[in-house]
C-alpha positions in Angstrom: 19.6 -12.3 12.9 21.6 -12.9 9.9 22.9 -10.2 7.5 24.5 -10.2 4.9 28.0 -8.7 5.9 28.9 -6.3 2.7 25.0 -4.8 3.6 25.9 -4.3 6.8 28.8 -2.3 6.0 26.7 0.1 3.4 24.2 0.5 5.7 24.8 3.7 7.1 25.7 5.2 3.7 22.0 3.5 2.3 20.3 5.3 5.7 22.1 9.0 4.9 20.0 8.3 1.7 17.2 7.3 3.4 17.0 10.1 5.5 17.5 12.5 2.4 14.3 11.2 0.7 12.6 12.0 3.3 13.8 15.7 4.0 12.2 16.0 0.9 9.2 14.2 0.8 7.3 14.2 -2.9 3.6 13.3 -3.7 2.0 10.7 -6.4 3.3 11.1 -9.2 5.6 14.1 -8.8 8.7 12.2 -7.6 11.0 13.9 -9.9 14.0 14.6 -7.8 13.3 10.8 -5.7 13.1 9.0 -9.1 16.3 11.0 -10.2 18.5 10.4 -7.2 17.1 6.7 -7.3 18.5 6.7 -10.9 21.4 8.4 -10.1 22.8 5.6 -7.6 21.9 3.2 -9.8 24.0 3.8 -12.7 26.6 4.5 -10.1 26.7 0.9 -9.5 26.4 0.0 -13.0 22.5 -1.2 -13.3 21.1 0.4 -16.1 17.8 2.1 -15.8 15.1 2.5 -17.5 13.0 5.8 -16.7 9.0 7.1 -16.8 7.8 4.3 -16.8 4.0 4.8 -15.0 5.3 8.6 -15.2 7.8 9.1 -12.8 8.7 5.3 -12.0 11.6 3.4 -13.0 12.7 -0.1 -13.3 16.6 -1.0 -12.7 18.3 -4.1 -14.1 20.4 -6.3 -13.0 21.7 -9.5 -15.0 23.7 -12.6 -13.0 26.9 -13.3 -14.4 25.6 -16.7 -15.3 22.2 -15.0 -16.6 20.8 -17.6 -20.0 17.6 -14.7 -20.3 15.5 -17.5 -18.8 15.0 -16.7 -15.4 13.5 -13.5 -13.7 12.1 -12.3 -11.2 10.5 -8.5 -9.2 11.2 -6.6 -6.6 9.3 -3.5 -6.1 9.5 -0.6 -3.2 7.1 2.2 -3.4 8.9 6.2 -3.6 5.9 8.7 -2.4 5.1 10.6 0.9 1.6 11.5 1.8 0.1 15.4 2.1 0.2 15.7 6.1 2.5 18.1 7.9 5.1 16.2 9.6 5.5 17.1 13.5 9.2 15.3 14.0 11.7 18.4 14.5 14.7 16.1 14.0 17.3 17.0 11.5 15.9 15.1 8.4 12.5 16.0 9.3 10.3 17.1 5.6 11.6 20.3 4.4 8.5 21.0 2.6 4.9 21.9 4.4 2.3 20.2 4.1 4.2 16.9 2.7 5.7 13.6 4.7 6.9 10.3 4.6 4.3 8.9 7.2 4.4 5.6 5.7 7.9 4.9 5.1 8.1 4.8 1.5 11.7 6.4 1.9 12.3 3.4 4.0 11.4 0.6 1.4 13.1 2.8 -1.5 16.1 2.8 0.8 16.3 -1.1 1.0 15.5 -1.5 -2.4 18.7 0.4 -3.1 20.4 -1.7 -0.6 19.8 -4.5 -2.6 20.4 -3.2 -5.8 23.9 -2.2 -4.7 24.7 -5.6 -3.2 23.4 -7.5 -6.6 25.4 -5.6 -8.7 28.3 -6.4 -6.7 27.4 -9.7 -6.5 26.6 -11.3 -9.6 27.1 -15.1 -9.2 23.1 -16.0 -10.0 21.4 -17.3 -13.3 18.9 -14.7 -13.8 17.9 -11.7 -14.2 16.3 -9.4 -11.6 13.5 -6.4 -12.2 13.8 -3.6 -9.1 10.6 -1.5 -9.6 10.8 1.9 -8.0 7.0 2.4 -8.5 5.3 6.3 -7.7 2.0 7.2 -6.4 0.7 4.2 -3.9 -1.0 6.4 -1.5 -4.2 6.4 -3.5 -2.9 7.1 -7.2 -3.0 3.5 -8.5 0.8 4.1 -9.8 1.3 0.0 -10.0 -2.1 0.0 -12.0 -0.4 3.1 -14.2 3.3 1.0 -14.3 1.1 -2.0 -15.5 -1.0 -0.1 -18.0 2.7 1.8 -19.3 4.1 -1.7 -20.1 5.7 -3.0 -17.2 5.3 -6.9 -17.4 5.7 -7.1 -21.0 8.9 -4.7 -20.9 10.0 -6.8 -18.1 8.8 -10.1 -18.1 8.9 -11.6 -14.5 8.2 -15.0 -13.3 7.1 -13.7 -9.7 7.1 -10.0 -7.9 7.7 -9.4 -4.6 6.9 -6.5 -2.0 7.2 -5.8 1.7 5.7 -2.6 3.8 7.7 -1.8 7.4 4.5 -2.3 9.8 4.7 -1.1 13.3 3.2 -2.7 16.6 5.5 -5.8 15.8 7.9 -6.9 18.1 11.5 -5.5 16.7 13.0 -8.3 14.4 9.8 -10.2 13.1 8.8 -10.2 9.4 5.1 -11.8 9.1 4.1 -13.5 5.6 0.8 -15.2 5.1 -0.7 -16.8 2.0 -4.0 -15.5 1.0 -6.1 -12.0 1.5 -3.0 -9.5 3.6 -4.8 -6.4 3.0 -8.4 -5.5 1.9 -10.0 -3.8 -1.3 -10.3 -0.1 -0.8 -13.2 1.3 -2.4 -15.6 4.9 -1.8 -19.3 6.0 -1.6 -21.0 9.2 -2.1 -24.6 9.1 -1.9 -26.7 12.6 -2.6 -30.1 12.2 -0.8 -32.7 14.9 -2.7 -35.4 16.3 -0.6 -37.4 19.3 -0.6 -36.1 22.7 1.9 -38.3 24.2 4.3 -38.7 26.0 7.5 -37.3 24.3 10.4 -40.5 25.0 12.1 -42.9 23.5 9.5 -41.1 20.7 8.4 -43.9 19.1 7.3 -44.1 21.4 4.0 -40.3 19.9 2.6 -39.0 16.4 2.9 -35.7 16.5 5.5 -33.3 14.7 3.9 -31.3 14.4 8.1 -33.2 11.7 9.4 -33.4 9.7 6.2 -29.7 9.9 6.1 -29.6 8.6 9.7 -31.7 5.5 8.7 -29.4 5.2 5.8 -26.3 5.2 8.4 -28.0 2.5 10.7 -29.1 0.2 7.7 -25.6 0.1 6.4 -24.1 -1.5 9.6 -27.4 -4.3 9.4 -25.9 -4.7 5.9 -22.4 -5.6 7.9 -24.3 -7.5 10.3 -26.9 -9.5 8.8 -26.7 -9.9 5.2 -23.3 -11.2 4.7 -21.5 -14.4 6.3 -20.3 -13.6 9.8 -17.2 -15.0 8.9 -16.5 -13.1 5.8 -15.2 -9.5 6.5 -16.4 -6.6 5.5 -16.3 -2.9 6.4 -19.0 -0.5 5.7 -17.7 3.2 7.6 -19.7 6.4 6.7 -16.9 8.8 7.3 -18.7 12.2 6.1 -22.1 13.9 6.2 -22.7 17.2 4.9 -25.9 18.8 4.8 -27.3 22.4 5.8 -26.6 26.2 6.2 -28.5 27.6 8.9 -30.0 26.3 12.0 -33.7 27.1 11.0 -34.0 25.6 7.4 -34.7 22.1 6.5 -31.9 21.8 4.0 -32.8 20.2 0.6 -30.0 17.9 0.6 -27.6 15.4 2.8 -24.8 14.0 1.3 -22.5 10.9 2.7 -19.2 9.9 1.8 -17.3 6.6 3.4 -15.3 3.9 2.1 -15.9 0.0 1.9 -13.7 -2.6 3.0 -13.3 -6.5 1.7 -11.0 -9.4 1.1 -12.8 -10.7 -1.7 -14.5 -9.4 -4.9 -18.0 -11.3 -3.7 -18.3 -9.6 -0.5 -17.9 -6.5 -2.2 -20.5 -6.9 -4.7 -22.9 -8.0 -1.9 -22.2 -4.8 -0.1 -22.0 -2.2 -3.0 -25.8 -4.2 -4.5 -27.1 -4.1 -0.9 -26.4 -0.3 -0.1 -27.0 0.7 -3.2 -30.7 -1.0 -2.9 -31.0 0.8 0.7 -30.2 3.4 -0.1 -32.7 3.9 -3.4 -35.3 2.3 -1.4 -35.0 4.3 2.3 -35.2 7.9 -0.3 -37.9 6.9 -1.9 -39.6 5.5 1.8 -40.1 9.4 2.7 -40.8 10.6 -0.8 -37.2 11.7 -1.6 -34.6 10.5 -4.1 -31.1 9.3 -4.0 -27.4 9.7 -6.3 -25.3 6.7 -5.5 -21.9 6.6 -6.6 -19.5 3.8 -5.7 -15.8 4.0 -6.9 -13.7 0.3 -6.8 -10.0 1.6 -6.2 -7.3 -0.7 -5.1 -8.6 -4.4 -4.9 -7.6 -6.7 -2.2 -4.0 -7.7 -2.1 -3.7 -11.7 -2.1 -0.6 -13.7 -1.6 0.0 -16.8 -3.8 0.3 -19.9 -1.9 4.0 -20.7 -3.4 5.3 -17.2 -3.7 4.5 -16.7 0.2 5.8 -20.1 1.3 8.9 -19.4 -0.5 9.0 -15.6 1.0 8.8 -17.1 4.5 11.4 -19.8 4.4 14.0 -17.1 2.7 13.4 -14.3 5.5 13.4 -17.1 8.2 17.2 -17.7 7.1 17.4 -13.8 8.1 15.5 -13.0 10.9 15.1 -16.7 12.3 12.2 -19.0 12.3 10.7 -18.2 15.4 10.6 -14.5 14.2 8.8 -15.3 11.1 5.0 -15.0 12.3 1.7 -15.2 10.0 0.4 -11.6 8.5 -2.9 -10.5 10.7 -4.8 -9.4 7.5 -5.7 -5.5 7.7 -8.5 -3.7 6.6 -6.0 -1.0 5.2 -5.4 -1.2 1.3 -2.2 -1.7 -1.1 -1.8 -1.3 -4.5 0.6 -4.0 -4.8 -2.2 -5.5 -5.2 -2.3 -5.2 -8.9 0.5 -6.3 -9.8 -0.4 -9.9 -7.4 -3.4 -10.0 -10.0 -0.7 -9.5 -12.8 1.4 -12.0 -11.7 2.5 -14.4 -8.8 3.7 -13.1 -5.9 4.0 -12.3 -2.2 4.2 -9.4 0.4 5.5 -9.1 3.7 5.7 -6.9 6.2 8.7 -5.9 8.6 8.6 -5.0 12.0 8.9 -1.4 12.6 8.8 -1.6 16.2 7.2 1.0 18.8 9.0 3.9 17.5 11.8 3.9 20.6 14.4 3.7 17.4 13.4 7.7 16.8 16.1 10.2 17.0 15.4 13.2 19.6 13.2 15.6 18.4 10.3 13.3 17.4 6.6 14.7 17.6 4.0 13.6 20.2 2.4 10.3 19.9 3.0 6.9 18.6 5.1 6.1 15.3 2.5 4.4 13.3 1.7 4.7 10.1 0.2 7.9 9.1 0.9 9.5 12.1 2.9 12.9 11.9 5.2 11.7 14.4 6.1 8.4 12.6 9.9 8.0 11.3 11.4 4.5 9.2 13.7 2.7 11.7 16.9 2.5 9.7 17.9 -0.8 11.6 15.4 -2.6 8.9 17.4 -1.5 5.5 20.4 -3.9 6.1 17.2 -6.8 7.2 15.0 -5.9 4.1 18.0 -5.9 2.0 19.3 -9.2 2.9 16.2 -11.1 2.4 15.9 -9.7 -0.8 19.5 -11.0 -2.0 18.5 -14.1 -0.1 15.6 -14.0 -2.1 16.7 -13.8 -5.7 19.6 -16.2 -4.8 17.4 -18.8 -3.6 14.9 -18.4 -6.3 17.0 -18.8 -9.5 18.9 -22.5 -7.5 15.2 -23.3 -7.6 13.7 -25.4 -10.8 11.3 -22.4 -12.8 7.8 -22.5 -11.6 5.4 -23.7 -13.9 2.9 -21.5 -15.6 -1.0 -21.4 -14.5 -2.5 -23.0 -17.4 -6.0 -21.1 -18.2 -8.9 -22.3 -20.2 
């Protein structure tokens, strides 16, 4: 493990920070006092700042010493916490009910900062670089909102990069992959309209129960038999409500679920095929069907280059036999958008198995989304340095050359 030394030695001053963000843990697009302390140590180190952008986002600047305005480049860190009560009972556990960082936003904000304070320190590069403190990941699109405020024609960048602290991985390993890293996330609700009877004479209504349960069954034959068995694709029905009383055929079942794909054509194969199954299975038993699909986040793809170039960088940190290929996960990222936006890669960090937790941690394991989770601080000085690894090596480098469309 190589880190950069003056990192090293701000490390536990960037964790104090850390560890402050997530005392007070802020939702989508409400990260007022996050986006305001982010800002604050910012101008502290002389990076100007540039504020609401995508609401309560910012974007920080730093120039090289050597900067001609030709170069640039993005790194981005995500600030919100998710609406879960947190179980840790250690002394920077959330402050606020109801409201966590279970994902370990605070953690990439933190090494963001890291970085920031060592590049504006450390000036000696020809470039330009973009650090994107972006709100409202967990579900609110806020790198769709950034985009649609102005953020790659404000900031013009030749690549973006992103990384998300992952844990199950062996402590010390960073994993970067070209291609599909994390899948499209996308939701269902589909109304089936019967006709309410007595449970006793079922035969007057139509039960809209058991033509949900086909419903349920022929999605998975979707999975199974409709698509390539090498292409992957998630279809999980995660609600069903329907009925008031145990002796009354309601008059409607509804489902809810969410769809999961690495490419756009699997996804239209899946949303076409349950939307036919689901018309056709209603209308089987004389009832009828709403189907309403929503496409949030699409699948997060690394670019070839940008992804190469991420992995020979970190391997200069965390050595090459810790750099290991990304095992692509059904969960969803809105990083994505901005890899459709421009070129770019993201990683993922270890987080380890959650024995780096102070005492007082809740029950159960430190992954993601777990109340008991908690960002090892060990990985802000790591991050950090292949950032600053990052941007150094990328403006030595010749300029990439554009994608030419027709």
């Amino acid at each position: 493990m190589t880190i950069i030394e003056s990192i090293a030695a701000e490390a536990a001053a960037i964790a104090e920070i850390r560890r402050d963000i997530h005392a007070h843990p802020e939702l989508g697009f409400e990260e007022v006092r996050t986006s305001a302390l982010v800002a604050q140590k910012l101008e502290e180190w002389g990076i100007p700042v540039h504020r609401g952008i995508g609401r309560t986002g910012l974007v920080g600047v730093v120039r090289g010493l050597r900067d001609t305005g030709r170069r640039t480049i993005g790194l981005r860190a995500d600030m919100d916490a998710l609406p879960m009560q947190e179980f840790n009972t250690f002394g920077h556990a959330s402050r606020y009910p109801g409201r966590m960082h279970a994902c370990g936003h605070d953690g990439h904000t933190a090494i963001l900062l890291a970085t920031a304070q060592h590049l504006s320190r450390h000036r000696d590069f020809d470039g330009t670089v973009y650090l994107v403190f972006q709100p409202a990941e967990e579900g609110g699109g806020g790198a769709r909102v950034m985009i649609e405020d102005g953020l790659f024609e404000r900031f013009p960048m030749e690549a973006v990069f992103g990384l998300h602290n992952w844990p199950g991985m062996r402590a010390g390993q960073m994993a970067v992959s070209a291609g599909p890293v994390m899948a499209s996330s996308n939701e269902f609700k589909i109304t089936i309209r019967g006709k309410g009877s007595h449970a006793a004479m079922p035969h007057m209504g139509i039960d809209p129960v058991p033509i949900a349960c086909q419903m349920v069954q022929a999605f998975q034959n979707i999975v199974s038999r409709n698509k390539k068995p090498g292409d992957a694709g998630v279809i999980s029905v995660t609600m069903i409500h329907t009925g008031e009383a145990t002796n009354v055929v309601p008059d409607h079942c509804v489902l809810e679920g969410t769809v999961r794909t690495f490419t756009t054509e699997v996804l239209d194969l899946l949303e076409a095929r349950m939307r036919t199954v689901a018309e056709h299975t209603c209308a089987a038993f004389g009832a009828s069907c709403e189907f309403v699909f929503d496409r949030n986040y699409p699948p997060t793809v690394n670019h070839p280059r940008e992804a190469a170039f991420l992995r020979r960088v970190a391997a200069e940190v965390v050595g090459a036999d810790n750099i290991v290929e990304q095992d692509p996960t059904m969960g969803a990222e809105d990083f994505s958008y901005m890899l459709q936006a421009r070129p770019g890669a993201y990683a993922f960090l270890s987080n380890g198995d959650g024995s780096h937790r102070d005492s007082g941690h809740g029950m159960g394991p430190c992954m993601l989304h777990n109340p008991s989770y908690d960002f090892d601080d060990a990985l802000i000085p790591v991050g950090a340095s292949c950032w600053v690894k990052l941007v150094e090596a990328w403006f030595r480098e010749p300029a990439p050359v554009p994608a030419v469309t027709a």
